[in-house]
N, C-alpha and C positions, 0 to 999 in steps of 0.2 A: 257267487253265493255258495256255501257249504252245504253239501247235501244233509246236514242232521239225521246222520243215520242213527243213533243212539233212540229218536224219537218213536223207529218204529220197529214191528218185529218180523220176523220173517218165520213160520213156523209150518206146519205139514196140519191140511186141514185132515179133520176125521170127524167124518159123519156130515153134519152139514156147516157149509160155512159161516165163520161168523159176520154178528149183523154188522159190525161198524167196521168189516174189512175193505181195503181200500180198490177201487176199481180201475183197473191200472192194464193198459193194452199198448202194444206194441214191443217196442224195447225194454222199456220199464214193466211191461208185465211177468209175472213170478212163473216158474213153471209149472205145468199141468199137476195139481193134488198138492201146490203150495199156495197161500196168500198171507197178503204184508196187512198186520194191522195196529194203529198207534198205540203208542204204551200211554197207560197210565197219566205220566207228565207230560206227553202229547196233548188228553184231552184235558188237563188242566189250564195247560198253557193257552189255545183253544177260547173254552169258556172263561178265561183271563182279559185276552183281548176284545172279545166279545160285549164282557160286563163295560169297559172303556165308556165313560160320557163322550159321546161324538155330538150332540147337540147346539153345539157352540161353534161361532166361525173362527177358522184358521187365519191365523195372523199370515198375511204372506211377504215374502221378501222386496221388499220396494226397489225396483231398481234405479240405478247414480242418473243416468240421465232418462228422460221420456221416448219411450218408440214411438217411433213418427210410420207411419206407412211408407211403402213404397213409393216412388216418384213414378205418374202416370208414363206406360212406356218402356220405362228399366226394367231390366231381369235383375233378376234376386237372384246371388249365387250363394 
């Protein structure tokens, strides 16, 4: 997966940080008196997928023949 860097910013905090910066430790965290926070089309994109009707059931993929259980005994490899 592409890290979407275009999505967020990286900038030198001054004074106090902002509220929707991202909180981010370890490797991924920014250095001391920097933080990363989403642009713009970030939180577009966001409250995009968000607004999505998910109410509705997912059709799911039928598969060609029926899974039968294991046979009592055998190992599954």
């Amino acid at each position: 997966m592409p890290s979407y860097r275009f999505l967020y910013q990286k900038r030198e905090v001054s004074g106090q940080p902002a509220a929707n910066a991202l909180q981010l430790d370890g490797a991924a965290a920014p250095p001391a008196g920097w933080e990363i926070i989403p642009t713009f089309d970030a939180e577009c994109l966001v409250a995009y997928l968000m607004s999505l009707d998910q109410s509705h059931a997912v059709k799911e993929v039928k598969a060609i023949a029926p899974v039968s259980p294991p046979m009592p005994g055998k190992a599954v490899k």
